[in-house]
C-alpha positions as CSV (number, residue, x, y, z in Angstrom):
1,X,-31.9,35.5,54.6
2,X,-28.3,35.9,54.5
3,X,-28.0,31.7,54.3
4,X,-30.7,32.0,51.4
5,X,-28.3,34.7,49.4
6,X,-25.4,32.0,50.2
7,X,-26.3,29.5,48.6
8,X,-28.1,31.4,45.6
9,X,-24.5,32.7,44.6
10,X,-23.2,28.9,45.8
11,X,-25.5,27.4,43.4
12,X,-24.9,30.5,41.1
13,X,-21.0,29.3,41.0
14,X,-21.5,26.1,40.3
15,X,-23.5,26.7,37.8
16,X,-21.3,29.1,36.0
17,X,-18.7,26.0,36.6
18,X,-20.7,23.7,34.8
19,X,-20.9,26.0,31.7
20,X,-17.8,26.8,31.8
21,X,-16.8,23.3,31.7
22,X,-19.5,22.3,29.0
23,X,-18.0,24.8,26.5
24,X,-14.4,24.0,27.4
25,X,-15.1,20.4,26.1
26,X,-17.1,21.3,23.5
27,X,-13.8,23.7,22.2
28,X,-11.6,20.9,23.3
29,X,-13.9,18.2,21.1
30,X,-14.0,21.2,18.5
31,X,-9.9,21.8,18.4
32,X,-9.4,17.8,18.1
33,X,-11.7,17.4,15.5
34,X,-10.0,20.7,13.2
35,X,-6.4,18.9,14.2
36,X,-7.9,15.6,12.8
37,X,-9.0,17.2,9.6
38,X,-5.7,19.2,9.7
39,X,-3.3,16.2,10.0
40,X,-5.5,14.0,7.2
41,X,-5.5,16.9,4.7
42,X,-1.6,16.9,5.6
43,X,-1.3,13.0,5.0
44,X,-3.2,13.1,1.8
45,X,-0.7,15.5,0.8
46,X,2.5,12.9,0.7
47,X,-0.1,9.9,0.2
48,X,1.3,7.6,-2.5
49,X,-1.1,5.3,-4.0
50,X,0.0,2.6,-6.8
51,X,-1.8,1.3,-10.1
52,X,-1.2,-0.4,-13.2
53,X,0.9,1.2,-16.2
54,X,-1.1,2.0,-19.6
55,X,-0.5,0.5,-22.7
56,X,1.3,3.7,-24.5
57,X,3.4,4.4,-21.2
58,X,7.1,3.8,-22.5
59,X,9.3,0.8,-22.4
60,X,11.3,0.4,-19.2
61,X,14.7,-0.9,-18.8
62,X,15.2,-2.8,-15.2
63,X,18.2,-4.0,-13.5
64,X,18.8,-7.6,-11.6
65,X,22.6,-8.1,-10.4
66,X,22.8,-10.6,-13.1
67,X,20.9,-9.4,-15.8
68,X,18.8,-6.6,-17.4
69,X,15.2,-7.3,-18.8
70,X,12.2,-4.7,-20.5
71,X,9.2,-4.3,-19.9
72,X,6.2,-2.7,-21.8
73,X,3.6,-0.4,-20.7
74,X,0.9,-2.4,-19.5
75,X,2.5,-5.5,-19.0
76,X,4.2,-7.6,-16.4
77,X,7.7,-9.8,-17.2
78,X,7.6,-12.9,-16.2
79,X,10.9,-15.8,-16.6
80,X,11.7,-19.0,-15.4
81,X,15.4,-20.1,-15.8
82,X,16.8,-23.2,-13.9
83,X,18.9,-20.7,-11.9
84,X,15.8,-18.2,-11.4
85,X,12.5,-16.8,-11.5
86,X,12.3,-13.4,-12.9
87,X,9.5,-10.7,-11.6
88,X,8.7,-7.3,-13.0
89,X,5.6,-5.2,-12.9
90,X,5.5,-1.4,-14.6
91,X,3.6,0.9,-12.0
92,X,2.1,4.5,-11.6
93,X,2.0,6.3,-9.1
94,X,-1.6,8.0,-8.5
95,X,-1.1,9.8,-5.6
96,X,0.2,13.0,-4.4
97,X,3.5,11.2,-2.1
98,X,6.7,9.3,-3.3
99,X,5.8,6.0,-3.2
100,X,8.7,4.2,-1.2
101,X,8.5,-0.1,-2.2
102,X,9.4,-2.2,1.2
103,X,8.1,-5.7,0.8
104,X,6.3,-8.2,-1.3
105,X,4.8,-11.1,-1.4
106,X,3.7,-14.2,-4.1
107,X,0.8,-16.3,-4.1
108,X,-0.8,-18.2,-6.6
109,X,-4.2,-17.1,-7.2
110,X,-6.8,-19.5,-5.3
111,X,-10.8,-18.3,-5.6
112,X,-12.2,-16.8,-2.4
113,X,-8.5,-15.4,-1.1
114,X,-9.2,-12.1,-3.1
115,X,-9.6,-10.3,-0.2
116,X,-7.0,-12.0,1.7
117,X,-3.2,-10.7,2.7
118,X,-0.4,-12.6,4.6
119,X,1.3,-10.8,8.3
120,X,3.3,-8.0,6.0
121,X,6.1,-9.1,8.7
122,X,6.6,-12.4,6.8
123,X,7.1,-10.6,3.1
124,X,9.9,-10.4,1.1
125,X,12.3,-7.3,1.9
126,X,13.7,-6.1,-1.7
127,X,17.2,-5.5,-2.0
128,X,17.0,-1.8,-2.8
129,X,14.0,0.6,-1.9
130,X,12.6,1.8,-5.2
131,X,11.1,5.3,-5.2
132,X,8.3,6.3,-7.3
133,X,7.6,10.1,-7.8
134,X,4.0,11.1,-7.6
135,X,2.5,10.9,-11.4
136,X,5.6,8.8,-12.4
137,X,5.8,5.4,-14.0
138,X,8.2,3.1,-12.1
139,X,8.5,-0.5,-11.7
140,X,8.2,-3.2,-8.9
141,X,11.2,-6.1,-9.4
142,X,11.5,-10.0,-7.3
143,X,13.2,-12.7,-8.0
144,X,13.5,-16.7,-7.0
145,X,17.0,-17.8,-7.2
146,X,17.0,-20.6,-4.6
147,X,15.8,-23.6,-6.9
148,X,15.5,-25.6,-3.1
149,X,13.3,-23.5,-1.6
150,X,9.2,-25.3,-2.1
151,X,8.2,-21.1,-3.3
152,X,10.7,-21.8,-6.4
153,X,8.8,-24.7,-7.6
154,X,5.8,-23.6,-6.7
155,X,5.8,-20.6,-8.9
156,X,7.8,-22.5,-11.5
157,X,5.2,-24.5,-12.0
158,X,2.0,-22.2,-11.9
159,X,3.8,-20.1,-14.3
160,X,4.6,-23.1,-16.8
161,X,1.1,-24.1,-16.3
162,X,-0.4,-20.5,-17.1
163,X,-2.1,-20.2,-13.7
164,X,-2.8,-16.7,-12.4
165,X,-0.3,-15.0,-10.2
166,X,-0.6,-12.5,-7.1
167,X,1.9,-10.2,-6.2
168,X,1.3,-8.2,-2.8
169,X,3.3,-5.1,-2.9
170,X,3.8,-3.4,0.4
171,X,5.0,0.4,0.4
172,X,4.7,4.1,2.0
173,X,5.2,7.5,1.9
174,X,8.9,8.8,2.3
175,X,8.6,8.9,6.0
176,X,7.9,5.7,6.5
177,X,4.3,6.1,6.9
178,X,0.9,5.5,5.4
179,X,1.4,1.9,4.8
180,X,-0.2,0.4,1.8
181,X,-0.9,-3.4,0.0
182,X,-1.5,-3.3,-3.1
183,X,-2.5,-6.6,-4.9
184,X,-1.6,-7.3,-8.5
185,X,-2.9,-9.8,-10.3
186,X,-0.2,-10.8,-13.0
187,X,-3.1,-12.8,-16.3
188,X,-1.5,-15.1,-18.9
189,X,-2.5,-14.0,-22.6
190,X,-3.0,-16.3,-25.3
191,X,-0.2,-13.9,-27.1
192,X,2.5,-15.4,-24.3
193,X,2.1,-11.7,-22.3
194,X,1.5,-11.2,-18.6
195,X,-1.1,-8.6,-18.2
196,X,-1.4,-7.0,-14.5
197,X,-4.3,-5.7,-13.3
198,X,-4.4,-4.0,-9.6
199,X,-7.5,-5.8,-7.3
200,X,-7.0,-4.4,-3.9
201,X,-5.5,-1.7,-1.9
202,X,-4.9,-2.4,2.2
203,X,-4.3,0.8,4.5
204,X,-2.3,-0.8,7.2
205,X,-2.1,2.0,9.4
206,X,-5.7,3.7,9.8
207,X,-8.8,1.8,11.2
208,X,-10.6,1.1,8.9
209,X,-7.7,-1.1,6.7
210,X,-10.1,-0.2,3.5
């Protein structure tokens, strides 16, 4: 009998082991999926997010190192001199985080690459960071000025010819985070206006990139 009793209470233990175990991974499953929700909710917080300027937002004045140029609500600024190519978008900030501008790239626009970035490691690096307060209008800037390099007549010419433009603008939050692409695409007007119009957003650091 006594053998019997042992291994009730053996089998008794390891029972109460088991449960014990089930419900510590269950709170452990619990806890990460609250610090997940926790630490998104955070993120969205200082998440900066980029789109196109309206027509009625005001006039901005921007600065090259040789040069300043205007640009209208709703409109891109777009220059070729035989020294350099001039670049200039007007953006808002949607988000809720300062928008901090890293990198960027140009591409001529070729049907079916839409939905299409380059390695972000081979962008452009601006000369500055430019910061963008959430709700703010700011401004993206780039410039050709190296008439030998193939980009320079490349651009030269799409823009002569009145070919669509794509600028890929890479940026974060202010601590370094939350990376984001976000394509314009810069539309010649009959009037002799750029007009830019936002077509994709890339979330480089989540898993799904969308």
């Amino acid at each position: 009998m006594s053998d019997t009793w042992v291994a009730v209470a053996q089998l008794a233990t390891a029972a109460g082991t088991l449960v014990l175990a089930v419900a510590t991974f269950a709170a452990v499953r619990s806890a990460n999926r609250a610090a997940r929700a926790t630490e998104r909710s955070l993120l969205v917080g200082i998440r900066p997010m980029l789109a196109t300027t309206r027509f009625e937002d005001p006039t901005q004045k921007i600065s090259f190192f040789d040069r300043w140029v205007k640009v209208d609500g709703g409109r891109a600024f777009v220059e070729v001199t035989h020294e350099a190519i001039y670049l200039v978008i007007p953006v808002r900030n949607v988000g809720n985080g300062i928008a901090v501008l890293d990198r960027w790239d140009f591409r001529v626009y070729v049907e079916g690459e839409e939905r299409i970035h380059r390695d972000p490691s081979t962008f452009r690096r601006l000369t500055r960071d430019i910061y963008i307060a959430p709700g703010d209008i700011g401004f993206w800037q780039g410039a050709f000025r190296d008439p030998t390099e193939p980009i320079f007549a490349e651009a030269r010419q799409a823009i002569e010819q009145g070919q669509r433009l794509m600028i890929d603008v890479l940026y974060g939050d202010h601590e370094g985070g939350q990376r984001t692409i976000t394509r314009w695409s810069l539309i010649p007007h009959d009037s002799g206006v750029w007009l830019p119009t936002v077509t994709s957003h890339w979330n480089l650091d989540r898993d799904d990139p969308r």
